[in-house]
DRENMI-265422 format. One record per residue (C-alpha): z negated, y negated, x; residue in three letters. Coordinates in steps of 0.02 Angstrom, whole numbers, padded with zeros to 5 digits, always signed. Each point is the difference from the previous one (the first is absolute). Layout:
REM residues N
ZYXala...
This chain:
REM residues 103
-01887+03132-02414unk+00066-00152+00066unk+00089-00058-00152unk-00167+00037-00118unk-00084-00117+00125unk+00132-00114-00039unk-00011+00007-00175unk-00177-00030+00016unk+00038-00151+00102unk+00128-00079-00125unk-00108+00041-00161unk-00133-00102+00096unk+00099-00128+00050unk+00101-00025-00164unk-00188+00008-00124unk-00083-00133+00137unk+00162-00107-00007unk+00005+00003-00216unk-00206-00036+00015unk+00006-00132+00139unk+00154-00091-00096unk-00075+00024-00169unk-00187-00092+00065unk+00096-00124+00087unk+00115-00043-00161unk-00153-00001-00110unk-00110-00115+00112unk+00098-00098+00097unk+00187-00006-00076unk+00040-00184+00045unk-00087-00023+00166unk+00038+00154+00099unk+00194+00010-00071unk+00068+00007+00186unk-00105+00140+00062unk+00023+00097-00154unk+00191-00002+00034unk-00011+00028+00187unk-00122+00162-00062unk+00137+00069-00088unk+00128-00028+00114unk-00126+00087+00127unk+00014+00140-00123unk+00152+00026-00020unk+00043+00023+00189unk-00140+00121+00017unk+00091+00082-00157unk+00150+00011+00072unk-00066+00062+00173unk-00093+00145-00116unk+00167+00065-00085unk+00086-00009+00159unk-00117+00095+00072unk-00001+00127-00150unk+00167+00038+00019unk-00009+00004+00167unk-00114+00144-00022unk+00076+00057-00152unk+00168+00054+00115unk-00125+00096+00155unk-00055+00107-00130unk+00164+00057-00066unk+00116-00018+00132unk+00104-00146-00075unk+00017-00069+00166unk+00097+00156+00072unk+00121-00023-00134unk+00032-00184-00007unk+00018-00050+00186unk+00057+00165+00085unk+00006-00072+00175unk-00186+00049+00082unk-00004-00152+00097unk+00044-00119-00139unk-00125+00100-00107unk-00149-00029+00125unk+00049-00206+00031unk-00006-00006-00199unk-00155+00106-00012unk-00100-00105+00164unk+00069-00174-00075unk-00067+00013-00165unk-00196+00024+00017unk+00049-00162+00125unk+00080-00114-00177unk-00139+00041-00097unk-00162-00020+00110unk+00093-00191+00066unk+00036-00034-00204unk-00197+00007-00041unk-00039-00069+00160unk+00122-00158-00015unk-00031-00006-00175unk-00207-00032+00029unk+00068-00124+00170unk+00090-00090-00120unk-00134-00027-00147unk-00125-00049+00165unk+00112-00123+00060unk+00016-00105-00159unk-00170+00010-00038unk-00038-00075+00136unk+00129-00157-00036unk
């Protein structure tokens, strides 16, 4: 279920990013080239968040986990850190585009 939902978030995501970067390129190409390249980088962290948080889910489902880090301990650190890299990612990511917006 969860990763469904997350398709359905990152099929949203990726058709308003190609429809929002399209209008902007069409309409205002020369004015608005520094937002349209902090946009995309915007994108791509919340990209990369999304696939790490795929496979993330990817190995609960099969057991991956169990068989690359044996050690139970090590296996929970790896397994409580990473929802932790991807939420501050997006988060830092928007913090960032804020910040020099506001310039």
């Amino acid at each position: 279920m969860a990763s469904s939902l997350l398709a359905v978030v990152s099929t949203g995501l990726t058709v308003s990013y190609i429809i929002l970067i399209f209008s902007l390129c069409t309409y205002f190409r020369e004015s608005m080239k520094q937002e349209i390249v902090r946009l995309t980088f915007l994108f791509a962290t919340f990209v990369f968040a999304y696939v790490l948080r795929f496979v993330y889910q990817i190995g609960l489902g099969d057991k991956t986990y169990v068989n690359l880090v044996p050690d139970m301990y090590h296996r929970w650190l790896i397994l409580l850190f990473l929802p932790f890299i991807w939420d501050i990612i997006s988060i830092v990511s928007i913090f960032v585009l804020h910040y020099k917006s506001f310039r």
